[in-house]
KOLTOR-658417 format. One record per residue (C-alpha): x, y negated, z negated; residue number from 1; residue in three letters. Coordinates in pm, whole numbers. Layout:
BEGIN
   east  north     up num residu
      X      Y      Z NUM    ala
...
END
This chain:
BEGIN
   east  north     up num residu
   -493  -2495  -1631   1    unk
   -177  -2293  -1599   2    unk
   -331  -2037  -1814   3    unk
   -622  -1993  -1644   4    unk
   -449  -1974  -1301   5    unk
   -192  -1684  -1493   6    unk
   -512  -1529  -1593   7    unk
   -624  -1505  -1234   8    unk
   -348  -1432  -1057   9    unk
   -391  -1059  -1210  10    unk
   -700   -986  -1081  11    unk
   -665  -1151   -745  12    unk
   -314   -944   -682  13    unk
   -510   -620   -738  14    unk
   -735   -667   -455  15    unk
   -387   -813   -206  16    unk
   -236   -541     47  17    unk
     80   -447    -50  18    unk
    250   -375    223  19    unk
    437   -679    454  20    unk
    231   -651    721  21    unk
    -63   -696    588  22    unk
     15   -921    332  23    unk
    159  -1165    685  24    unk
   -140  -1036    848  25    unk
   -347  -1186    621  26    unk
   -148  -1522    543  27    unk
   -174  -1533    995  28    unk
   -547  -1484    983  29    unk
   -612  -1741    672  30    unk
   -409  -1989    910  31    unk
   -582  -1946   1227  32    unk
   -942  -1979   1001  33    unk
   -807  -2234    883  34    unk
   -702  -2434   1197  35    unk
  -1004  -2329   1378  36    unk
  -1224  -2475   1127  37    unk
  -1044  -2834   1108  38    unk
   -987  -2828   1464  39    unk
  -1365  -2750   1520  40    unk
  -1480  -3022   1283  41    unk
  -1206  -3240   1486  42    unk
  -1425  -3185   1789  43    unk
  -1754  -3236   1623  44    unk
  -1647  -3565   1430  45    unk
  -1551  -3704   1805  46    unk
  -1823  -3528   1995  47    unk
  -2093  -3623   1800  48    unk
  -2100  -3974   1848  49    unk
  -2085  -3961   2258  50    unk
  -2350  -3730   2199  51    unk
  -2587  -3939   1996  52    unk
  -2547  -4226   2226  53    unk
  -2640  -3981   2536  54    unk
  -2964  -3878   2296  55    unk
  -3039  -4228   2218  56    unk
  -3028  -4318   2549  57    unk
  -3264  -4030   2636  58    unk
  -3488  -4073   2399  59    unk
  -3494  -4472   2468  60    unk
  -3555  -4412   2851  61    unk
  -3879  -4134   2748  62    unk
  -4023  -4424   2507  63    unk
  -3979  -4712   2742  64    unk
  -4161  -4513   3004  65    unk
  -4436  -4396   2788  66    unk
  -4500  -4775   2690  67    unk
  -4467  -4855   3049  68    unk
  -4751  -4618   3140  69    unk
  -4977  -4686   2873  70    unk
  -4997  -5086   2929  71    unk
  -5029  -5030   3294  72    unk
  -5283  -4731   3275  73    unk
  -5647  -4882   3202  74    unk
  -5783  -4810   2883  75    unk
  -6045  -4575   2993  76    unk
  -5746  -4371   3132  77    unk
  -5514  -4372   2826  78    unk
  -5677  -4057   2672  79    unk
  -5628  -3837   2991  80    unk
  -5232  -3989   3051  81    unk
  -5168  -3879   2675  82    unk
  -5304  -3551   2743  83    unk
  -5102  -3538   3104  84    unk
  -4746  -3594   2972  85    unk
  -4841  -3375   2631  86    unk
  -4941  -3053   2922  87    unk
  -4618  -3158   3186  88    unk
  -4383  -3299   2997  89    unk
  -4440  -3199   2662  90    unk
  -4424  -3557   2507  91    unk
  -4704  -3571   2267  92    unk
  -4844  -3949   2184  93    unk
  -5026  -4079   1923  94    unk
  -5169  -4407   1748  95    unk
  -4975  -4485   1458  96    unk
  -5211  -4535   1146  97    unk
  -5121  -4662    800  98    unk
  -5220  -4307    618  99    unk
  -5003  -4117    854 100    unk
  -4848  -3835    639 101    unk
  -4456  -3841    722 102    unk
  -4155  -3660    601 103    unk
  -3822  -3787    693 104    unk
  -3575  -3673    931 105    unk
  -3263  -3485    718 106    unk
  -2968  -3731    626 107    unk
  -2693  -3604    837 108    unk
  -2444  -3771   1035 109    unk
  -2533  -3698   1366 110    unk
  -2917  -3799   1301 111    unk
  -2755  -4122   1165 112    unk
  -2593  -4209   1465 113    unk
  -2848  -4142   1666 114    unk
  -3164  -4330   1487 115    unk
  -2896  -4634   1470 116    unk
  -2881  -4623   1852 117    unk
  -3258  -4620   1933 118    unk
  -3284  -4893   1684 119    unk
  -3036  -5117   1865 120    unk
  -3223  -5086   2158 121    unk
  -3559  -5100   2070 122    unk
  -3556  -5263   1742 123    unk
  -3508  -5267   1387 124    unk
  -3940  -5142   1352 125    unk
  -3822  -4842   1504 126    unk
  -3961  -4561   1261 127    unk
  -3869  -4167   1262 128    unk
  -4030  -3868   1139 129    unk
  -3913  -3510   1093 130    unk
  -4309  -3403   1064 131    unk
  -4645  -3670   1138 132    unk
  -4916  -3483    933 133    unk
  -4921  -3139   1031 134    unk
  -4687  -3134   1334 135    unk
  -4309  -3051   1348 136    unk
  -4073  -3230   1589 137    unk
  -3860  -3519   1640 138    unk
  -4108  -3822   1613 139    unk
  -4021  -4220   1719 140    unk
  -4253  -4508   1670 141    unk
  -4277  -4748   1933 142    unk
  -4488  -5076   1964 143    unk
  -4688  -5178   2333 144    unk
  -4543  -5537   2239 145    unk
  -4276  -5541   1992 146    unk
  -4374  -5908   1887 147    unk
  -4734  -5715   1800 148    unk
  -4730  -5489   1501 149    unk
  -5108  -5400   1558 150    unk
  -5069  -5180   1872 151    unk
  -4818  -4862   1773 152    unk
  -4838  -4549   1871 153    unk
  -4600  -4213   1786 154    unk
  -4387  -4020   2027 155    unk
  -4281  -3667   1981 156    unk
  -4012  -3486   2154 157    unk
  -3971  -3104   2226 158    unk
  -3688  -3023   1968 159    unk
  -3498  -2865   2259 160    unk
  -3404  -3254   2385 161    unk
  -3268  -3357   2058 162    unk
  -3098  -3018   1908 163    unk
  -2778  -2955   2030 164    unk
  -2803  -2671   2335 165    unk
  -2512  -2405   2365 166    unk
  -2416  -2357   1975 167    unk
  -2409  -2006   1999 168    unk
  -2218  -1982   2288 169    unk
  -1994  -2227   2107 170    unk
  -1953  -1964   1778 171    unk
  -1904  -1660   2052 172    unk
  -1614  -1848   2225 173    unk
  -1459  -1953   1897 174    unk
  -1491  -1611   1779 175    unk
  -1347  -1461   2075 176    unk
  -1077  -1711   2046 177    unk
  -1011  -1607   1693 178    unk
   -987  -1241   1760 179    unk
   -743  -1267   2032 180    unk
   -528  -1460   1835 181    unk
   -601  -1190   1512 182    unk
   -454   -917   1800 183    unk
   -160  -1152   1883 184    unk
    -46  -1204   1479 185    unk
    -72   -908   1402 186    unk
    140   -731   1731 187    unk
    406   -991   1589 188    unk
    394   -899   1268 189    unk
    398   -523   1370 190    unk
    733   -603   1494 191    unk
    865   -693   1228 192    unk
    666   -423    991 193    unk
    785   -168   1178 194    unk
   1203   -147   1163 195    unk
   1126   -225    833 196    unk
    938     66    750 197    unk
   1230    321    955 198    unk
   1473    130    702 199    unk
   1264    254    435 200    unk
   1269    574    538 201    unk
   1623    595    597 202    unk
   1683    436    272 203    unk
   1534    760    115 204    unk
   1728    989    278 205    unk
   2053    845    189 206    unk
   1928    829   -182 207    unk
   1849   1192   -143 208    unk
   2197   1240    -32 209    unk
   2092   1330    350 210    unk
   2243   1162    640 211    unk
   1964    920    809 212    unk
   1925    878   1194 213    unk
   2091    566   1355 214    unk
   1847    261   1348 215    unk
   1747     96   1662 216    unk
   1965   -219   1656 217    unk
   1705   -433   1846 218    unk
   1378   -689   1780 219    unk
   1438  -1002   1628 220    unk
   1796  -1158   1561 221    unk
   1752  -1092   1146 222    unk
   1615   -779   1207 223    unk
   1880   -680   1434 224    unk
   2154   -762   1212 225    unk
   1973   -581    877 226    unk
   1953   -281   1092 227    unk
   2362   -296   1220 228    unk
   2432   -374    875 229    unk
   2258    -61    750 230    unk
   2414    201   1076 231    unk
   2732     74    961 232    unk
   2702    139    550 233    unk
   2549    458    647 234    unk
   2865    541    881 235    unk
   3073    477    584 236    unk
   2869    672    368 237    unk
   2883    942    596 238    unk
   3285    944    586 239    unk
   3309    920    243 240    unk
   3046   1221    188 241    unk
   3322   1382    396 242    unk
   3577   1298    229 243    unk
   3492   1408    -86 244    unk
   3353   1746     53 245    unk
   3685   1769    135 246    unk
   3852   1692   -168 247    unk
   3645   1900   -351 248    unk
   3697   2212   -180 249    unk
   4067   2176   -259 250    unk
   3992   2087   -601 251    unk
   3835   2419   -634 252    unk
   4079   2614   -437 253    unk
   4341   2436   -716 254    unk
   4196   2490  -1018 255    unk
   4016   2791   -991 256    unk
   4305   2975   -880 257    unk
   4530   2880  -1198 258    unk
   4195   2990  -1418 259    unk
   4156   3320  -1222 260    unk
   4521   3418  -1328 261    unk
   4519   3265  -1676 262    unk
   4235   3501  -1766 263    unk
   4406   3799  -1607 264    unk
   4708   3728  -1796 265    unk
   4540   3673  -2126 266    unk
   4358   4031  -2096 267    unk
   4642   4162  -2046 268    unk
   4846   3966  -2315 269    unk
   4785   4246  -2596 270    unk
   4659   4016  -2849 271    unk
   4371   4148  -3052 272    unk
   4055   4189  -2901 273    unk
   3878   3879  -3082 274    unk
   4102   3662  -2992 275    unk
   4101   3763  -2612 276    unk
   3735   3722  -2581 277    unk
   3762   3397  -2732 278    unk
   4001   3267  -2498 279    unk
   3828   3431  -2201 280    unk
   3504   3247  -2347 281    unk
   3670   2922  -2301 282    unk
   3852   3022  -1963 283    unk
   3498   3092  -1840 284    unk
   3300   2794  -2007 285    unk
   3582   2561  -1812 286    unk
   3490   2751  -1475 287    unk
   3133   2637  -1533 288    unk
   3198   2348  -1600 289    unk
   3409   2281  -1318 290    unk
   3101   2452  -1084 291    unk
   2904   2171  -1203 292    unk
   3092   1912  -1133 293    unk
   3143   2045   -792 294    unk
   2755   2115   -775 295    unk
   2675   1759   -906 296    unk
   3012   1593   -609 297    unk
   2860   1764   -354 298    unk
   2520   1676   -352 299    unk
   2209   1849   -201 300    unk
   2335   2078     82 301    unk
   2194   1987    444 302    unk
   1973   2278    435 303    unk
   1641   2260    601 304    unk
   1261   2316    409 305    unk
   1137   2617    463 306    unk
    843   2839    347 307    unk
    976   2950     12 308    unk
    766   3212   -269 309    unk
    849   3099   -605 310    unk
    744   3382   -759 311    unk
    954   3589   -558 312    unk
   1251   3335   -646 313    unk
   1116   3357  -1032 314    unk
   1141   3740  -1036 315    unk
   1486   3767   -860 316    unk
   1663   3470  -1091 317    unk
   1513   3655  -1380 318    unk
   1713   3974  -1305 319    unk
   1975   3932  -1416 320    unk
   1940   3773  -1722 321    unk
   1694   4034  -1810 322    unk
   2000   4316  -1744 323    unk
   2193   4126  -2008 324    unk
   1934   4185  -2237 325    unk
   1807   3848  -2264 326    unk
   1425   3839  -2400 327    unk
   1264   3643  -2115 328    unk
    885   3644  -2061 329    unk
    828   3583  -1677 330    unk
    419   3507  -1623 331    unk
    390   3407  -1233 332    unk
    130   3475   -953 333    unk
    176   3754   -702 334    unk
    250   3469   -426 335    unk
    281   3144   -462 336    unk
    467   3006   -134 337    unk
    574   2585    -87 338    unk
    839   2394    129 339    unk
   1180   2390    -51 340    unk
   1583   2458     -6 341    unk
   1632   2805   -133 342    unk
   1998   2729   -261 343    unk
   1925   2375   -449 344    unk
   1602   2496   -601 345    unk
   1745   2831   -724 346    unk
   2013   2614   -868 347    unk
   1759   2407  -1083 348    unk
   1592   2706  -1194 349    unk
   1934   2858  -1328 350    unk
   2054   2556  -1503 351    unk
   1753   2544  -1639 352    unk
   1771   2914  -1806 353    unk
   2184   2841  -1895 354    unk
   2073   2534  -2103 355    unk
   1797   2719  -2284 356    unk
   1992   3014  -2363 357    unk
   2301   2751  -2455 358    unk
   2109   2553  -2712 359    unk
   1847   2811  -2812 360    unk
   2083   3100  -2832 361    unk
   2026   3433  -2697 362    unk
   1898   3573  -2965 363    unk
   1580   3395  -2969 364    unk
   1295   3452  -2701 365    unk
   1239   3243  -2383 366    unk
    953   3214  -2170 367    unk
    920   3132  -1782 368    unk
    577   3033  -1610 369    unk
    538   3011  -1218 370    unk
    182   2858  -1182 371    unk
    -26   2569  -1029 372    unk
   -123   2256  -1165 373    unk
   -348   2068   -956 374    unk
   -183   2038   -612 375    unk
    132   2101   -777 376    unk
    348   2376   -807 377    unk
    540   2466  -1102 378    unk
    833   2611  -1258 379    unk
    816   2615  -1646 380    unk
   1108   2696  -1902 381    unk
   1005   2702  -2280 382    unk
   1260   2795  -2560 383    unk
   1335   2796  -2918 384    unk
   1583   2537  -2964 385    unk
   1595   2188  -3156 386    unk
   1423   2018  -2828 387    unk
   1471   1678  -2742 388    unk
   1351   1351  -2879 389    unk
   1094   1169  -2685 390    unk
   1275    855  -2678 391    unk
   1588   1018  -2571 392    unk
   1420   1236  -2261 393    unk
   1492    991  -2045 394    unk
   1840    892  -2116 395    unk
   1906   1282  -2106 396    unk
   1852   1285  -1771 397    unk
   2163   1073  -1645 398    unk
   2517   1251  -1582 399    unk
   2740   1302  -1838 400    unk
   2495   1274  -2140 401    unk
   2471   1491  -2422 402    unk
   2286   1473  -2724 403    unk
   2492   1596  -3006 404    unk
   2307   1534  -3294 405    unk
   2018   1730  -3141 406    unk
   2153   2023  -2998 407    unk
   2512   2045  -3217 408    unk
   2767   2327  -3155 409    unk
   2719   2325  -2760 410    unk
   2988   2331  -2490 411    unk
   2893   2188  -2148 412    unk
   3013   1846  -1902 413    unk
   2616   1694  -1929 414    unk
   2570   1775  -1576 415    unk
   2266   2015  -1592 416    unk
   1986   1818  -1614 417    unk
   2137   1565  -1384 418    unk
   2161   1814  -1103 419    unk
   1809   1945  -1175 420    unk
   1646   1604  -1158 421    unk
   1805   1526   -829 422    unk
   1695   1850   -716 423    unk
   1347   1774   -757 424    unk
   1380   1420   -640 425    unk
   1521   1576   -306 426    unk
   1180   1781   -284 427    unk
    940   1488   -370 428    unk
    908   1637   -702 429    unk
    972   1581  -1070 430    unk
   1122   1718  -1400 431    unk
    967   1659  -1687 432    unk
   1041   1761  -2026 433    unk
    830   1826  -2342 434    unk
    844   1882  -2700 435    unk
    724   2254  -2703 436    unk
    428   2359  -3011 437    unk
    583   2551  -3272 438    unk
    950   2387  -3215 439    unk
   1202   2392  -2885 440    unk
   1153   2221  -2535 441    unk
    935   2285  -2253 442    unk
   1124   2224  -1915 443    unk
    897   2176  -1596 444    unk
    975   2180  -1238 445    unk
    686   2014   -998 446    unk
    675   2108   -644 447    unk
    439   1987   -376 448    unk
    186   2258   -315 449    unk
   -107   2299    -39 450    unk
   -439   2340   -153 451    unk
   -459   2683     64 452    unk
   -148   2835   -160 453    unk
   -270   2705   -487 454    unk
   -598   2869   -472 455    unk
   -457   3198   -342 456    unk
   -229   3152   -657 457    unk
   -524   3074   -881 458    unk
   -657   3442   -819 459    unk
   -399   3719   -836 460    unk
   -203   3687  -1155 461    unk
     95   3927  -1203 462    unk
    323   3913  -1591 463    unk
    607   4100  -1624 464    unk
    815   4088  -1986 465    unk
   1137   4198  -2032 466    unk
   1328   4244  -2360 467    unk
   1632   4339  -2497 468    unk
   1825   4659  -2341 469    unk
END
C-alpha cells in the first residue's frame, strides 16, 4: 500500500496548482463540498422521515376515500365514479386480478418509510407497485373490507403527490450557497497570497543586489510581523551596501595610488628593459585584479534598463582589442536592440574577451557572435584554449575558483565568471558555457529579446573580421 500511494502521489502533484493560493483555494473549496454534502445528507436523513409520514398520511386519506365512495356508490355507478376521479382528480382505480403484471417500487429509504406507514394504517395486505401492466405510477392496493380478500381494487397516484416537489430549487440554493462561500475563501486567501507574493518580489531584488520598496506592514498578525521582519533586514542590508561602497572607494583610492607610483618608479628605475616590462606586467595584473574585486564588492550599479543595441555594444567593445592586434571575428546583425544596464553588461562582455585571450593566448584566433536564439538574445565568445570540463562548469561559476589543472600558467583572483553570471542573473538571463568543436570553450550570454527585434535581427546580417595589425 505505501508503494502504491508513493506511486500516485507523482502523478496527482502534476495536475496540483502550485502556487499558495490556489493550493488553500482548493483545500477551502474541497471543505465547503465537503460540508455541504454531509450537512445536506444531515437534512435528508431527518427530513425524510417527517416527510414519509406526511405522504403516508396523504396517500392513506386518498385510499380511504376512494373505498368510501365505491361501497357507498351503487354498483351500476362504480364504472362512471372510477372514470370521474381518473378525469378530476387524476386517481386512476382498478380491480386487482391475480395475473396483474407488477414491478416493484425501487428499494430506497424514503420509499421504505413510507410503504411501512400506509401499512400501519391500513394493513399488513397493503401491496405496492412501481408499474400495474402497462402503466407507470405510484400504485397501492386496497381491499372494500379488509376482513374480505375477494373485493380489491388498485389505486394510482399522479407521481407529482409522492415525488419530492422543489429539488431543483433545492440544488440552485445549495449551489448559490456554495459559490458565495467559493468568493468568500478565496478573498481570504487572497489576503494572505498577496503580501506574500510582494515578498517574493522583493526577495529578488535584494538577491539581485537592488534595494526593494518598503513592504506594507499590515493584514494579518503573522503576516504583519514577516513583512517588519523583512523592512528591517532590508534596512540593514541597505547600510551595509553602504558601508562597503564606502570602504571600497577608499580601498581603491589606497591601493591604487601606491601601484600608480610603483610603476612610475620602476620605469624609471634603469633596469633592463625585460625586466621592467615584467614588473610592470605584474604591477598591472594586480590593478586588475584589484578592479575585480571592487567590481565583484560593489555589486550591480543602480542603473535603470534601457533600450540597449548589442551589436552596437559588440562592435564598440571589439575596438579596441582589434587595435591591439588581437584576431577577433565579430559576426552580429545590423540591430539587434533589448532592455539591459549598459555599464554591467559591457562589463560581462569584457571579462568575457580578458579570460579568452588569458587562457587561449593572443596568439590564437577568437570569435564573437551577436545573434538570436529563439526569443533570446545572445552574446557568444568561442576560443582556442583547453576549455572546461563539463562536470566542473558549474563549480567554475562561484567566486574565487580557478581551475588549474585545466587552464595552467594563468594569473587572475577567480572573479570573472562570477561577475558575469550575476550579471546575467540581474537581467533575467543566463551564462552558459560549452565545450567548443575542434577544442576551447564557447561562452554564451542570454538576454531576453522581443519577438519584434529578433525577427528584424533574423534579416539584416552584417560580419566584420579583424586581424592582426
Amino acid at each position: 500500500m505505501p508503494r502504491l500511494l508513493t506511486a500516485l502521489a507523482g502523478p496527482v502533484s502534476r495536475w496540483l496548482p502550485r502556487s499558495l493560493l490556489w493550493q488553500t483555494f482548493l483545500l477551502v473549496a474541497l471543505l465547503l463540498i465537503l460540508a455541504l454534502a454531509v450537512w445536506s445528507q444531515i437534512f435528508r436523513y431527518f427530513q425524510e422521515p417527517a416527510r414519509a409520514r406526511d405522504v403516508a398520511q396523504m396517500v392513506v386519506s386518498v385510499v380511504n376515500l376512494t373505498r368510501t365512495a365505491l361501497i357507498n356508490a351503487d354498483v351500476e355507478r362504480r364504472t362512471d365514479l372510477l372514470i370521474e376521479l381518473a378525469a378530476l382528480e387524476g386517481i386512476r382505480i382498478y380491480p386487482a386480478e391475480p395475473s396483474d403484471e407488477l414491478e416493484p417500487l425501487a428499494r430506497t429509504r424514503p420509499l421504505e418509510l413510507l410503504m411501512a406507514d400506509v401499512r400501519q394504517q391500513l394493513g399488513e395486505h397493503t401491496r405496492f407497485a412501481a408499474r400495474w401492466k402497462s402503466l407507470d405510477g405510484f400504485w397501492v392496493s386496497f381491499r372494500l373490507d379488509p376482513d374480505d380478500g375477494t373485493d380489491e381494487y388498485w389505486v394510482m397516484l399522479p407521481a407529482d403527490r409522492i415525488e419530492q416537489q422543489h429539488a431543483l430549487e433545492w440544488l440552485a440554493w445549495g449551489a448559490a450557497a456554495l459559490i458565495v462561500a467559493l468568493a468568500g475563501a478565496y478573498l481570504i486567501v487572497s489576503r494572505i497570497s498577496k503580501p506574500l507574493r510582494n515578498l517574493t518580489r522583493a526577495a529578488l531584488m535584494v538577491g539581485s543586489g537592488r534595494t526593494p520598496p518598503p513592504q506594507e506592514e499590515s493584514g494579518p498578525q503573522e503576516v504583519a510581523v514577516v513583512a517588519r521582519a523583512f523592512n528591517r533586514m532590508a534596512g540593514e542590508l541597505a547600510r551595509t551596501d553602504a558601508d562597503r561602497a564606502l570602504i571600497l572607494a577608499g580601498v581603491s583610492h589606497d591601493l591604487r595610488t601606491p601601484l600608480a607610483r610603483l610603476r612610475l618608479g620602476v620605469e624609471l628605475s634603469g633596469a633592463p628593459g625585460d625586466e621592467v616590462q615584467a614588473m610592470v606586467a605584474d604591477i598591472e595584473e594586480m590593478d586588475r585584479i584589484i578592479g575585480q574585486f571592487l567590481d565583484f564588492g560593489r555589486g550591480e550599479p543602480q542603473e535603470p534598463m534601457r533600450e540597449l543595441d548589442l551589436a552596437a555594444l559588440a562592435h564598440e567593445i571589439t575596438a579596441p582589442y582589434k587595435l591591439r592586434g588581437i584576431d577577433l571575428t565579430l559576426s552580429s546583425p545590423a540591430t539587434l536592440i533589448v532592455n539591459a544596464q549598459a555599464l554591467p553588461l559591457r562589463r560581462a562582455i569584457t571579462n568575457l574577451l580578458d579570460n579568452a585571450l588569458r587562457y587561449a593566448g593572443e596568439d590564437k584566433p577568437l570569435d564573437m557572435r551577436v545573434f538570436v536564439a529563439g526569443k533570446e538574445a545572445a552574446i557568444e565568445v568561442a576560443d582556442r584554449g583547453p576549455g572546461i570540463p563539463v562536470d566542473q562548469v558549474e563549480r567554475i561559476r562561484q567566486p574565487f575558483t580557478r581551475l588549474e589543472e585545466a587552464r595552467s600558467d594563468t594569473k587572475g583572483a577567480g572573479l570573472g565568471l562570477a561577475i558575469v553570471d550575476r550579471v546575467m542573473r540581474a537581467h533575467n538571463g543566463r551564462l552558459e558555457l560549452l565545450a567548443r568543436e575542434g577544442g576551447g570553450l564557447r561562452a554564451i550570454l542570454f538576454l531576453p529579446c522581443t519577438a519584434k527585434e529578433a525577427s528584424r535581427a533574423r534579416i539584416v546580417p552584417n560580419t566584420e573580421t579583424g586581424g592582426r595589425a
